[in-house]
VEXSE-20373 format. One record per residue: x negated, y negated, z of N, C-alpha, C, O in turn; residue number from 1; residue in three letters. Coordinates in Angstrom, 3 decimals, decimal comma, padded with zeros to 6 digits. Atoms other than C-alpha are relative to their C-alpha. Example, Ala and Ser with C-alpha at 12.3 -4.5 7.8 and 13.67 -1.06 7.14 Angstrom:
BEGIN
n_X->-000,890&n_Y->001,190&n_Z->000,000&ca_X->-012,300&ca_Y->004,500&ca_Z->007,800&c_X->-000,900&c_Y->-001,200&c_Z->000,000&o_X->-001,936&o_Y->-001,181&o_Z->000,665&pos->1&code->ALA
n_X->000,820&n_Y->001,190&n_Z->-000,060&ca_X->-013,670&ca_Y->001,060&ca_Z->007,140&c_X->000,770&c_Y->-001,090&c_Z->000,730&o_X->000,261&o_Y->-002,198&o_Z->000,899&pos->2&code->SER
END
This chain:
BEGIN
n_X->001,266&n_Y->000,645&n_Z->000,270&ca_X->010,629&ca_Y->017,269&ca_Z->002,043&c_X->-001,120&c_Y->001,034&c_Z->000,068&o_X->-001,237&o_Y->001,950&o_Z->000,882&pos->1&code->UNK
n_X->001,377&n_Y->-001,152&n_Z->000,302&ca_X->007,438&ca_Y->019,170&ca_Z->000,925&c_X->-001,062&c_Y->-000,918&c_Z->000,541&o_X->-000,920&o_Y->-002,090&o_Z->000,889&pos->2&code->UNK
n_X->001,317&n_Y->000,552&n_Z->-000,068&ca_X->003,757&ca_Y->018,580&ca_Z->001,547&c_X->-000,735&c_Y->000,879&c_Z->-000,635&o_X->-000,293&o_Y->001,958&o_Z->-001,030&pos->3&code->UNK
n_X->001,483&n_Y->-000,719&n_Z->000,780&ca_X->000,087&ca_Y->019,699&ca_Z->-000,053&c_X->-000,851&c_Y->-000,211&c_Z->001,892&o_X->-000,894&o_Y->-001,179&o_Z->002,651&pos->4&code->UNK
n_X->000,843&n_Y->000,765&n_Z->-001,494&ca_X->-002,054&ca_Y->019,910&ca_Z->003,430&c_X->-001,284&c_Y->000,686&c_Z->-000,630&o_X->-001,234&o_Y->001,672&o_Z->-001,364&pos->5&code->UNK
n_X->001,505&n_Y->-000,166&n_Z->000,836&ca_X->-005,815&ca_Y->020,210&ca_Z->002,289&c_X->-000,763&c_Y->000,627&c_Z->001,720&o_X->-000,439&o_Y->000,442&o_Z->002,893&pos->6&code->UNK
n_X->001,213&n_Y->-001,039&n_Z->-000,666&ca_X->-008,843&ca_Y->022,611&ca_Z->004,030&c_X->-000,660&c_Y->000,671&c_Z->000,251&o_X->-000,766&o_Y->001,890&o_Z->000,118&pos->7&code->UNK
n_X->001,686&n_Y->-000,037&n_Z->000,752&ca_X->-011,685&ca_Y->022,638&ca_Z->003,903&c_X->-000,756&c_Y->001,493&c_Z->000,702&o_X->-001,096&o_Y->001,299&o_Z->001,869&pos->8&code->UNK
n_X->000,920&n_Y->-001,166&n_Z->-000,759&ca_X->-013,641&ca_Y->026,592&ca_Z->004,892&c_X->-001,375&c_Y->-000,276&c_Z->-000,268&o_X->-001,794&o_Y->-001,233&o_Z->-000,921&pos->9&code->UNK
n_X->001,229&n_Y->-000,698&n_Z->000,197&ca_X->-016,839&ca_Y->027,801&ca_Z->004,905&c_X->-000,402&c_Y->001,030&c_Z->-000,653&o_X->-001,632&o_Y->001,094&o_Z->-000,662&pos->10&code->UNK
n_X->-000,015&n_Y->-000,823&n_Z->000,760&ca_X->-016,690&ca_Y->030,523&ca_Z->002,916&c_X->001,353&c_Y->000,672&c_Z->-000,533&o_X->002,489&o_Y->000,227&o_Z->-000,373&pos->11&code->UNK
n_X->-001,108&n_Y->-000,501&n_Z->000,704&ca_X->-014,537&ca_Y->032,653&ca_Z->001,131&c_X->001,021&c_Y->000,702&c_Z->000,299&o_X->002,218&o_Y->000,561&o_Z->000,047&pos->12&code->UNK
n_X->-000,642&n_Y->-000,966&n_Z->-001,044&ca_X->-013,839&ca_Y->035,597&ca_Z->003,402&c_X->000,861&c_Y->-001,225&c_Z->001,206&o_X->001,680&o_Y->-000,547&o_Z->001,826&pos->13&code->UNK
n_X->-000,316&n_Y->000,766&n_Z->-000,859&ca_X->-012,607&ca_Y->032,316&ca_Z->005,891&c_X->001,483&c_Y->-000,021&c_Z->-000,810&o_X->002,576&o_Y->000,449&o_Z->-000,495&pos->14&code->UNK
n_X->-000,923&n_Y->000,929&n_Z->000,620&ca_X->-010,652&ca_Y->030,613&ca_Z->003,278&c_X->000,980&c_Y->001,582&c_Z->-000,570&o_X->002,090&o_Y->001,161&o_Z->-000,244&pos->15&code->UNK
n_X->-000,883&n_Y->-000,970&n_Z->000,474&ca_X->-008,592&ca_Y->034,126&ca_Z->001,837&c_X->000,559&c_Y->000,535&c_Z->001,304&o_X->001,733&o_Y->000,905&o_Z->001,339&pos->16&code->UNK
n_X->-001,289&n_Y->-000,375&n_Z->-001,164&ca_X->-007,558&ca_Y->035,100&ca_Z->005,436&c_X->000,390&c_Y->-000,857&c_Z->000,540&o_X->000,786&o_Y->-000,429&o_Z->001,624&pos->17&code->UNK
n_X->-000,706&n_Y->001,038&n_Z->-000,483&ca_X->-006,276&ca_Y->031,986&ca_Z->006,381&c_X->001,280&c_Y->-000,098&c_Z->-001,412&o_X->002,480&o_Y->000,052&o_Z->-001,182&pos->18&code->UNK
n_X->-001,074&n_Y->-000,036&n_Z->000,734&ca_X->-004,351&ca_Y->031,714&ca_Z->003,143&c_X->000,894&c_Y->001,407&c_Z->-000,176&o_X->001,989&o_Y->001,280&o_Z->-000,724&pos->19&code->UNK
n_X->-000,423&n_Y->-001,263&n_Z->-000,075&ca_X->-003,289&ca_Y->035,203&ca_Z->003,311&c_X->000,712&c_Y->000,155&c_Z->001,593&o_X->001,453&o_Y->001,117&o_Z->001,793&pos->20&code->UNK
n_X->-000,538&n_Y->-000,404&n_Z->-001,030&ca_X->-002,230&ca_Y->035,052&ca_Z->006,725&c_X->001,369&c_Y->-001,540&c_Z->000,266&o_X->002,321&o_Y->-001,459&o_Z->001,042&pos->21&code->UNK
n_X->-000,697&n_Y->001,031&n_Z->-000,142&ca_X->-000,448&ca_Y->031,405&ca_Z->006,362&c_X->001,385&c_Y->000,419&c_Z->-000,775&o_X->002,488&o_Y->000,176&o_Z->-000,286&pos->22&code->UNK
n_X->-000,928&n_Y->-000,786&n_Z->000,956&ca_X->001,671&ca_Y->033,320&ca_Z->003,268&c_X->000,566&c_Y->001,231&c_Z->000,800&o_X->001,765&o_Y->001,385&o_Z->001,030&pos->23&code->UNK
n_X->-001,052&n_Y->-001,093&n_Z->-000,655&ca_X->002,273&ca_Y->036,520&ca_Z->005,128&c_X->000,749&c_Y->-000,485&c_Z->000,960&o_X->001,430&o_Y->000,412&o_Z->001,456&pos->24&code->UNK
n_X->-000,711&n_Y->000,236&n_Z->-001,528&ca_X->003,887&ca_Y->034,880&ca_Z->008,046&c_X->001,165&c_Y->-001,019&c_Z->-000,582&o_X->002,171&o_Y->-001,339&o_Z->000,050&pos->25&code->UNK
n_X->-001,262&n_Y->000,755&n_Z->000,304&ca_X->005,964&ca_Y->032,646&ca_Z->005,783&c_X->-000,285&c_Y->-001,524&c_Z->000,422&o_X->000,709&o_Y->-002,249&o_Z->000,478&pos->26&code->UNK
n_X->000,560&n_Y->001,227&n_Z->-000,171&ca_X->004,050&ca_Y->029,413&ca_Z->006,635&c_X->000,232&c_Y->-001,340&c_Z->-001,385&o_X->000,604&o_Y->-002,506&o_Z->-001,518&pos->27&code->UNK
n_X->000,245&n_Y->000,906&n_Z->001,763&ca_X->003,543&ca_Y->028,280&ca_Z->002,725&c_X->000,339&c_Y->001,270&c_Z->-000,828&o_X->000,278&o_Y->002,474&o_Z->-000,579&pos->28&code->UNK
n_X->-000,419&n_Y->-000,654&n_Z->001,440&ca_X->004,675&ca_Y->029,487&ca_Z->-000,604&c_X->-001,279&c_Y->000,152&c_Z->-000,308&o_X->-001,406&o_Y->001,331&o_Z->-000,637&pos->29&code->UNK
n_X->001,018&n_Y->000,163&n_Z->001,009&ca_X->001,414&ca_Y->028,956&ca_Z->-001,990&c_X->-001,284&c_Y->-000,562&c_Z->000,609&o_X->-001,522&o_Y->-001,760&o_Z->000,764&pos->30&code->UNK
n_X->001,850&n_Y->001,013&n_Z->000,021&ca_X->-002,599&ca_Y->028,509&ca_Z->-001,042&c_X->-000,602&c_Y->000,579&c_Z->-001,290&o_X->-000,550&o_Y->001,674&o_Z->-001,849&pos->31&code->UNK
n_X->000,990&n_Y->-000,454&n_Z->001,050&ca_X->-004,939&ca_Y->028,057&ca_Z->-003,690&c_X->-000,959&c_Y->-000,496&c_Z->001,209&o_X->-000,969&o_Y->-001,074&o_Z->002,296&pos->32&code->UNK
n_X->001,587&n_Y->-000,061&n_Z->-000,667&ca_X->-008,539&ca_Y->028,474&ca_Z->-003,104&c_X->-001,108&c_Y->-000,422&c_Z->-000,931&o_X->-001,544&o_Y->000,326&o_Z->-001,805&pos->33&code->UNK
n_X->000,682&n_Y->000,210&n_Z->001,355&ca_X->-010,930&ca_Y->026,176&ca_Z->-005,096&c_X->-001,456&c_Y->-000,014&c_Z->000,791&o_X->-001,861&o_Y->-000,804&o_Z->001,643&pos->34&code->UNK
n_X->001,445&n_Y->-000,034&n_Z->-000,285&ca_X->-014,382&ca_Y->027,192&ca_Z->-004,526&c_X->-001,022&c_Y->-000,800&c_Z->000,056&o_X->-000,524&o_Y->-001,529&o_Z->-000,802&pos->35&code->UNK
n_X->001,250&n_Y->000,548&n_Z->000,930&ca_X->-017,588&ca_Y->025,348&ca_Z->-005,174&c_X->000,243&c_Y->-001,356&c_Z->000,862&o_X->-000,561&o_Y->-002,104&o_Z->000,305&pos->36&code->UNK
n_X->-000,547&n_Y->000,999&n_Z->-000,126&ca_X->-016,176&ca_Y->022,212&ca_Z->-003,157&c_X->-001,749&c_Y->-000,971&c_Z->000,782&o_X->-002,036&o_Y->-000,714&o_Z->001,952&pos->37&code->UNK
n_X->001,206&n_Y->000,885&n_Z->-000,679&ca_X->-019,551&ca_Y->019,900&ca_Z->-002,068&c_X->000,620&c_Y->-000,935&c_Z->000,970&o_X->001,164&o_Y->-001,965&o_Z->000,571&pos->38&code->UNK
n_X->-000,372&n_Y->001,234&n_Z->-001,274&ca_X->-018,608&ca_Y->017,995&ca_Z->001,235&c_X->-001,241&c_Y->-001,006&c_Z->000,635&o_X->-002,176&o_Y->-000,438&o_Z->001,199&pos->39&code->UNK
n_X->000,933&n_Y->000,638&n_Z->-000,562&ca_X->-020,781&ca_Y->015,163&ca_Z->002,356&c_X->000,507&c_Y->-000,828&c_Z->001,268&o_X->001,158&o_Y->-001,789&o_Z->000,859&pos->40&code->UNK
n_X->-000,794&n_Y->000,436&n_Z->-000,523&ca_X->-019,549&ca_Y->013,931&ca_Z->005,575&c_X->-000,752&c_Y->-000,426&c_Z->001,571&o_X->-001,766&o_Y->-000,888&o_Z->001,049&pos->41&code->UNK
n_X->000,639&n_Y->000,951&n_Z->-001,636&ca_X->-021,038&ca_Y->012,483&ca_Z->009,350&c_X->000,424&c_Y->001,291&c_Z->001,206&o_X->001,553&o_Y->001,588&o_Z->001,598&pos->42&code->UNK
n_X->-000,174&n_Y->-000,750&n_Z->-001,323&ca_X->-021,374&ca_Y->014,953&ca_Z->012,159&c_X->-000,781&c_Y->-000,012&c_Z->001,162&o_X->-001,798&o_Y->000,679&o_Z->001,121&pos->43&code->UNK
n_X->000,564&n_Y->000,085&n_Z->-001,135&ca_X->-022,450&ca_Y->014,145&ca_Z->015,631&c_X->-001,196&c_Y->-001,156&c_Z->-000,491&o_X->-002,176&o_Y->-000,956&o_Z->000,226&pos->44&code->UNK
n_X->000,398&n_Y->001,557&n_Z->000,413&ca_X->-024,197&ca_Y->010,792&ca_Z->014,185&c_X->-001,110&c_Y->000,701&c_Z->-001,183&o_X->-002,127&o_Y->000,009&o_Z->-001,225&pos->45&code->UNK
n_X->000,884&n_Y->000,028&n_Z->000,630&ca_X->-026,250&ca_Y->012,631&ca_Z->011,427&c_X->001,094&c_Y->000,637&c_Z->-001,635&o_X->002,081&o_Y->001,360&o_Z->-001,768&pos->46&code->UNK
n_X->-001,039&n_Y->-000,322&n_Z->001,383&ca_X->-024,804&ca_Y->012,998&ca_Z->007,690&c_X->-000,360&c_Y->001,403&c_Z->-000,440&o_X->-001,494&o_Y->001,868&o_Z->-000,559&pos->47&code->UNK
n_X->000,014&n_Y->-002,108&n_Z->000,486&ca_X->-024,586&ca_Y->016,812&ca_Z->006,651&c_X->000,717&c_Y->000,274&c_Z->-001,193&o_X->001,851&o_Y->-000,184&o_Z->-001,331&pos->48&code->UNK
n_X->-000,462&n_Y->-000,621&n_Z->000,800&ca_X->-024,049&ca_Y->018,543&ca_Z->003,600&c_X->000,720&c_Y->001,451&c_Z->-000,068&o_X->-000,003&o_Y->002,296&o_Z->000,459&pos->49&code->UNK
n_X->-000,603&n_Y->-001,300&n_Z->000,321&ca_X->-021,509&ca_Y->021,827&ca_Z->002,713&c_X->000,692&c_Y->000,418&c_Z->-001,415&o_X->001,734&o_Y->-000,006&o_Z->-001,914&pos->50&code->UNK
n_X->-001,126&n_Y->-000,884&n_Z->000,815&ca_X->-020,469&ca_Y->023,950&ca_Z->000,074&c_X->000,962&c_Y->000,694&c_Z->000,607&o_X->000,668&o_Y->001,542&o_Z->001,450&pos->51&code->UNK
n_X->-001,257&n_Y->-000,378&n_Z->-000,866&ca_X->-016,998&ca_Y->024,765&ca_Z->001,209&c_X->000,902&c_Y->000,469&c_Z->-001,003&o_X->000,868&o_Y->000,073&o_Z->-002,168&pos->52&code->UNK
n_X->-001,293&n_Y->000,237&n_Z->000,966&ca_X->-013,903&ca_Y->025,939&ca_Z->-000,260&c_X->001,542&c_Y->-000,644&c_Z->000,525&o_X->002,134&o_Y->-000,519&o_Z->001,598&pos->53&code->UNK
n_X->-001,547&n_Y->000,956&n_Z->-000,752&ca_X->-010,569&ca_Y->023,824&ca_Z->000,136&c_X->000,931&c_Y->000,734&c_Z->-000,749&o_X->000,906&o_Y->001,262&o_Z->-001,860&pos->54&code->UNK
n_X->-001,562&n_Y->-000,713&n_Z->000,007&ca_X->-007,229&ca_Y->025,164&ca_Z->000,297&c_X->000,744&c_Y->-001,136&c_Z->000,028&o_X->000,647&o_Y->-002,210&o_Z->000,622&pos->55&code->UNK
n_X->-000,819&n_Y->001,227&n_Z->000,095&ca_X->-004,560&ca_Y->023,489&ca_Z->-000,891&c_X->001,536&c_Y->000,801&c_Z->-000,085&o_X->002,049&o_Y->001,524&o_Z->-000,939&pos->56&code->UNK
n_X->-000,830&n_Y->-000,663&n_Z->-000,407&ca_X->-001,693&ca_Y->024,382&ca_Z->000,911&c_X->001,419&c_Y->-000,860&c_Z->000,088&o_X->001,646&o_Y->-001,952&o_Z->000,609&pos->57&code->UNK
n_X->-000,774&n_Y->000,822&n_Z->000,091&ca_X->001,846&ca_Y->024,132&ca_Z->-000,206&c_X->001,287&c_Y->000,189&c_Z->000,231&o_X->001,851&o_Y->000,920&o_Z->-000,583&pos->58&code->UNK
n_X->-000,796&n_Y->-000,362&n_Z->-000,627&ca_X->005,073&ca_Y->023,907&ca_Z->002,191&c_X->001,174&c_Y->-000,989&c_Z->000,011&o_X->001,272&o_Y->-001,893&o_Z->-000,819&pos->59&code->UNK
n_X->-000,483&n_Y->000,760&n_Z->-000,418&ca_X->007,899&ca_Y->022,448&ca_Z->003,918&c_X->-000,589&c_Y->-000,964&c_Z->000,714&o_X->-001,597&o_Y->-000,612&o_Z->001,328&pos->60&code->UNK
n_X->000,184&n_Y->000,688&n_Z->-001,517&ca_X->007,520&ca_Y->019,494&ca_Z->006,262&c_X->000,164&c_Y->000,682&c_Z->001,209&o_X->-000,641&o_Y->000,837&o_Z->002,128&pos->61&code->UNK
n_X->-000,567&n_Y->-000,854&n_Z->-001,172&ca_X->009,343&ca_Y->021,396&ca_Z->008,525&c_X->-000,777&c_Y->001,247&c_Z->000,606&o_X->-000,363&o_Y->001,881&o_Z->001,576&pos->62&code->UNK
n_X->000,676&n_Y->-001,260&n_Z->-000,650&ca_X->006,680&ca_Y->024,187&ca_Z->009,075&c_X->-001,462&c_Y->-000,661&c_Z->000,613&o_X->-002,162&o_Y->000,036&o_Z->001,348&pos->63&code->UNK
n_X->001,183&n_Y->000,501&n_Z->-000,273&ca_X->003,626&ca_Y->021,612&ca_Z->009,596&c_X->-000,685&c_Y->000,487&c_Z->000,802&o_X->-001,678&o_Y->001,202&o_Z->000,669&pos->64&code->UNK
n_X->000,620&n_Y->-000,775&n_Z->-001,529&ca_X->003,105&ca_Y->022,298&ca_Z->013,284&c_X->-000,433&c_Y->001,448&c_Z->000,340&o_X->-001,239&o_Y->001,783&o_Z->001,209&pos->65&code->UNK
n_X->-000,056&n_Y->-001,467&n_Z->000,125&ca_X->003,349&ca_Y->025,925&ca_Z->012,735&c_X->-001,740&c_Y->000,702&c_Z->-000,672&o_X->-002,535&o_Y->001,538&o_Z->-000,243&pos->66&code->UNK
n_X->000,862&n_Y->-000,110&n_Z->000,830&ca_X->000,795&ca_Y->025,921&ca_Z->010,117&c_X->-001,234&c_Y->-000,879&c_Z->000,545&o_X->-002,260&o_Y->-000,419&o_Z->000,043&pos->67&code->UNK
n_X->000,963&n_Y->000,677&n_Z->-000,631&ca_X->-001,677&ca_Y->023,305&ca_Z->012,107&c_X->-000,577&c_Y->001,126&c_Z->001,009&o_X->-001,761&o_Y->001,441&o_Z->001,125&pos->68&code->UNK
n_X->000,360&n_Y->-000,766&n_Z->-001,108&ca_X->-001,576&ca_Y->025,700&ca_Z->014,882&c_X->-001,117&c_Y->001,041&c_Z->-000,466&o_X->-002,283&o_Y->001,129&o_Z->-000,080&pos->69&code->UNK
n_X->000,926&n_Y->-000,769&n_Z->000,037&ca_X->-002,644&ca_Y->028,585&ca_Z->013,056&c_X->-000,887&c_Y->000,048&c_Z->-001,110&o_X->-001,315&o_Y->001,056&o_Z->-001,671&pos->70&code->UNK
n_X->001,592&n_Y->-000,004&n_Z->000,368&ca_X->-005,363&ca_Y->027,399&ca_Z->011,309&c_X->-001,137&c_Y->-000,522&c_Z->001,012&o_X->-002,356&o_Y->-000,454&o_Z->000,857&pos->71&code->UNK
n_X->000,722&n_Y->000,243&n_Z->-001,280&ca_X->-006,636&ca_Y->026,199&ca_Z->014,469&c_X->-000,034&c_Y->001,167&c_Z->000,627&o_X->-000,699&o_Y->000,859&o_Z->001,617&pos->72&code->UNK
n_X->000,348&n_Y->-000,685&n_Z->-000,521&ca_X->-006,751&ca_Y->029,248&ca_Z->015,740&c_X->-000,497&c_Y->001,277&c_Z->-000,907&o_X->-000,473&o_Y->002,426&o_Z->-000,468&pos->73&code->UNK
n_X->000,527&n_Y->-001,095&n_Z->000,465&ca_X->-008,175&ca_Y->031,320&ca_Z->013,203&c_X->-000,920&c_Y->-000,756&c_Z->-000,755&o_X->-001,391&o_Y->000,046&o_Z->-001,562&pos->74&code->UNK
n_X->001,326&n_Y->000,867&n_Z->000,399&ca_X->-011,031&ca_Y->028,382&ca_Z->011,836&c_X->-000,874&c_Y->000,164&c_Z->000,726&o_X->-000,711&o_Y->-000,105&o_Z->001,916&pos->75&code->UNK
n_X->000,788&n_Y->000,474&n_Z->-000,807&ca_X->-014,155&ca_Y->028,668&ca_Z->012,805&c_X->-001,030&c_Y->-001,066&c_Z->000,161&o_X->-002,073&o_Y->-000,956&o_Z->000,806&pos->76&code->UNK
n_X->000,448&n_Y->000,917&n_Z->-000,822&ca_X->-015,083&ca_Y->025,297&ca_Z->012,908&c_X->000,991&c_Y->-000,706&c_Z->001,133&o_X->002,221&o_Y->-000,732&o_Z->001,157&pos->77&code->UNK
n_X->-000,135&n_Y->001,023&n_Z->-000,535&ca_X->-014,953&ca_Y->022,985&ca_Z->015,536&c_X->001,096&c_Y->-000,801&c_Z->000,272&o_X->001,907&o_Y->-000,704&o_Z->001,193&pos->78&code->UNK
n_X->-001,088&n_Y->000,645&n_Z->000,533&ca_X->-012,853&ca_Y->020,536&ca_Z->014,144&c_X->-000,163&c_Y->000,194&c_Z->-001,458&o_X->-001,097&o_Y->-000,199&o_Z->-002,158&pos->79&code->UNK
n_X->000,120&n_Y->-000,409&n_Z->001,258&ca_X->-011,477&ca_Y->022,190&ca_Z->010,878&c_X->001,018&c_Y->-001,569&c_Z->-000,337&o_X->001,635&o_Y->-002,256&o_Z->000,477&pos->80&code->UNK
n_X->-000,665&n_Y->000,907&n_Z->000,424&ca_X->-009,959&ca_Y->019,515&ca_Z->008,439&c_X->001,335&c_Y->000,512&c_Z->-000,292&o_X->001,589&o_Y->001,667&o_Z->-000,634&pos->81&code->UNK
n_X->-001,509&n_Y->-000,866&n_Z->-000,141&ca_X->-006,195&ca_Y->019,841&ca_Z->008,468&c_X->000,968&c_Y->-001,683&c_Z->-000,378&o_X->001,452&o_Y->-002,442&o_Z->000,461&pos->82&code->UNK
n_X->-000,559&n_Y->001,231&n_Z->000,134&ca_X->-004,651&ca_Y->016,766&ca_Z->006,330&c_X->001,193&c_Y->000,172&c_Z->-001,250&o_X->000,896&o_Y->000,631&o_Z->-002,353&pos->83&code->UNK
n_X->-000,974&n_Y->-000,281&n_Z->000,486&ca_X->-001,006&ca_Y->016,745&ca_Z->004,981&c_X->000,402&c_Y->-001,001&c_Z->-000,513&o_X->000,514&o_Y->-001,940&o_Z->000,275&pos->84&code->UNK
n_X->-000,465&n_Y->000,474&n_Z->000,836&ca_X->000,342&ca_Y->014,921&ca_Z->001,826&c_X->001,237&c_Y->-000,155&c_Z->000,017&o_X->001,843&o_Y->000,917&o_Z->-000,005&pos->85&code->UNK
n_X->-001,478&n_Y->-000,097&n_Z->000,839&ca_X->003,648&ca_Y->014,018&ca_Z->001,034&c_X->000,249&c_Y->000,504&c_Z->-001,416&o_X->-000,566&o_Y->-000,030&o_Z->-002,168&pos->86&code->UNK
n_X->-000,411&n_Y->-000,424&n_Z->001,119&ca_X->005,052&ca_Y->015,698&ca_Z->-002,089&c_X->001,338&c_Y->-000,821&c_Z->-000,293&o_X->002,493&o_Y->-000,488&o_Z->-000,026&pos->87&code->UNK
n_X->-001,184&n_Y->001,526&n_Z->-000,117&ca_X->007,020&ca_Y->011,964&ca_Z->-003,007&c_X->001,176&c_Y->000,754&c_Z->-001,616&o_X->002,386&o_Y->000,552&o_Z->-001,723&pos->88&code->UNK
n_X->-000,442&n_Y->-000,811&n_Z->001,094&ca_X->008,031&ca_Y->014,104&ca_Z->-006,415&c_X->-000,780&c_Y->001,219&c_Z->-000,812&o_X->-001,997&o_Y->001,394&o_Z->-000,745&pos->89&code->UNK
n_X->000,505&n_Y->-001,603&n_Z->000,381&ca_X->007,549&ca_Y->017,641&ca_Z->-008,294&c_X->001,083&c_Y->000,680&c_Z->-000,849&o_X->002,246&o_Y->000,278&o_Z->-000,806&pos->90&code->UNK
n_X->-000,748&n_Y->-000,626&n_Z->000,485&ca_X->009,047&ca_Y->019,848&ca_Z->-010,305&c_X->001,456&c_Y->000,698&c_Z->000,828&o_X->001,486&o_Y->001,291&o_Z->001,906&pos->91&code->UNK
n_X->-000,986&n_Y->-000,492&n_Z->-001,559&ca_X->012,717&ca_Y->020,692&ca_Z->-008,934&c_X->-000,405&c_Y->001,522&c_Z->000,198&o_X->-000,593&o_Y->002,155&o_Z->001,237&pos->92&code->UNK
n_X->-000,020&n_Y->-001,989&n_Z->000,028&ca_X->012,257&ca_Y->024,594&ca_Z->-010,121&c_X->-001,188&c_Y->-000,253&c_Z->000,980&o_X->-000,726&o_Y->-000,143&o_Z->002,116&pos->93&code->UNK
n_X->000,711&n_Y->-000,347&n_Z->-000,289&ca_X->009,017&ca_Y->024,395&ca_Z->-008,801&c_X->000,622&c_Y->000,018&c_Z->001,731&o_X->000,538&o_Y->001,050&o_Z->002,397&pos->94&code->UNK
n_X->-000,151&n_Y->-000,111&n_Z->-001,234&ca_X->010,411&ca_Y->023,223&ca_Z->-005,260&c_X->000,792&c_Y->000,655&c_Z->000,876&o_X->000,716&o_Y->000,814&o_Z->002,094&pos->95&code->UNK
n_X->-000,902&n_Y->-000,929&n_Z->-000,689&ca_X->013,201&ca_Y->025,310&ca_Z->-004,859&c_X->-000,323&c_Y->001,391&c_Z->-000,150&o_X->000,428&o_Y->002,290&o_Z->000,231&pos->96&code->UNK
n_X->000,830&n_Y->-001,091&n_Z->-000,203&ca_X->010,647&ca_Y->028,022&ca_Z->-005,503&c_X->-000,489&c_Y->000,272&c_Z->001,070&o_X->-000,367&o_Y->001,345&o_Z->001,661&pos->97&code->UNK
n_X->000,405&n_Y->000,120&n_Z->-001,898&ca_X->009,130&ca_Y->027,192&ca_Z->-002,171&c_X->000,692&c_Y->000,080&c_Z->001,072&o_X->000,361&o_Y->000,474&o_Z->002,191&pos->98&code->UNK
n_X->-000,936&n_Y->-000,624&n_Z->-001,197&ca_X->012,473&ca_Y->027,213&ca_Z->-000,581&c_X->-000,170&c_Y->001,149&c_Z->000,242&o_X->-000,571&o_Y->001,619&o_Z->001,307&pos->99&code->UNK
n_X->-000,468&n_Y->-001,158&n_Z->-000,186&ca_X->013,273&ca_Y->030,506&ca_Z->-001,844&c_X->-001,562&c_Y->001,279&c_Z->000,393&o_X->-001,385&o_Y->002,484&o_Z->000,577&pos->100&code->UNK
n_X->001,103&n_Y->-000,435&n_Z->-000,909&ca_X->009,893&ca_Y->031,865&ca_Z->-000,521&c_X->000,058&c_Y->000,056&c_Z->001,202&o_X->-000,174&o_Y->001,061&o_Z->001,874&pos->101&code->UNK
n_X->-000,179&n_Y->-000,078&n_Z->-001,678&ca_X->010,426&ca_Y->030,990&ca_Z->002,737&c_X->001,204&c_Y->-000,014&c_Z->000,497&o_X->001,487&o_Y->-000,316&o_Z->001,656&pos->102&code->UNK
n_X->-001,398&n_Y->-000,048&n_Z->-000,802&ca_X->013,649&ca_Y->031,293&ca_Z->003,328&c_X->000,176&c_Y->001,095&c_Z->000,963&o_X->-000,345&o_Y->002,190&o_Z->000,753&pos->103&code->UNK
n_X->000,088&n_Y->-001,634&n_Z->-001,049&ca_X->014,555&ca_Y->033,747&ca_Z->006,551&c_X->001,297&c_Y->000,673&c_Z->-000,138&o_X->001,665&o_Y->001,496&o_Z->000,700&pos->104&code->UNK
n_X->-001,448&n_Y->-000,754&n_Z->000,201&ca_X->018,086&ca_Y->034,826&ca_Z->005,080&c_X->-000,802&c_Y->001,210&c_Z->-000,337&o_X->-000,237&o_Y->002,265&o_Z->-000,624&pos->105&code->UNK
END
């Protein structure tokens, strides 16, 4: 079983070493990085605006926790957004692309 887990940076330099460090370690096959993202959202009871970029990050199930962790420890917000999809269907090539990415043989 795969997932897409979505999240959300602050800038760019944020969002390329988190995906760069989620990939080198064998976390995910694949972050994209879509720029430009407008967030409107409730913080500490007052509504706030961000240009952000979201990552859309794409793995096993099986590495979730792994991958929660360390974007929690290399985000610097607060509470960064960290929300994981099911991938219910997909291309097969495409998914046994993602195996063979992470595989540790």
């Amino acid at each position: 079983m795969y997932h897409l887990i979505y999240c959300t940076c602050p800038n760019l330099e944020t969002a390329e070493a988190i995906a760069k460090q989620l990939v080198g370690e064998n976390l995910a096959a694949c972050v994209n990085i879509l720029p430009g993202v407008d967030s409107v959202y409730q913080w500490r009871g007052q509504i706030e605006t961000a240009r952000e970029h979201l990552l859309l990050i794409k793995s096993p199930q099986s590495r979730y926790d792994a991958i929660e962790a360390a974007i929690k420890a290399a985000h610097p917000y607060q509470l960064p957004e960290i929300i994981a999809v099911a991938i219910e269907r997909g291309s097969a090539e495409y998914l046994k692309w993602i195996d063979s990415c992470l595989s540790t043989d």
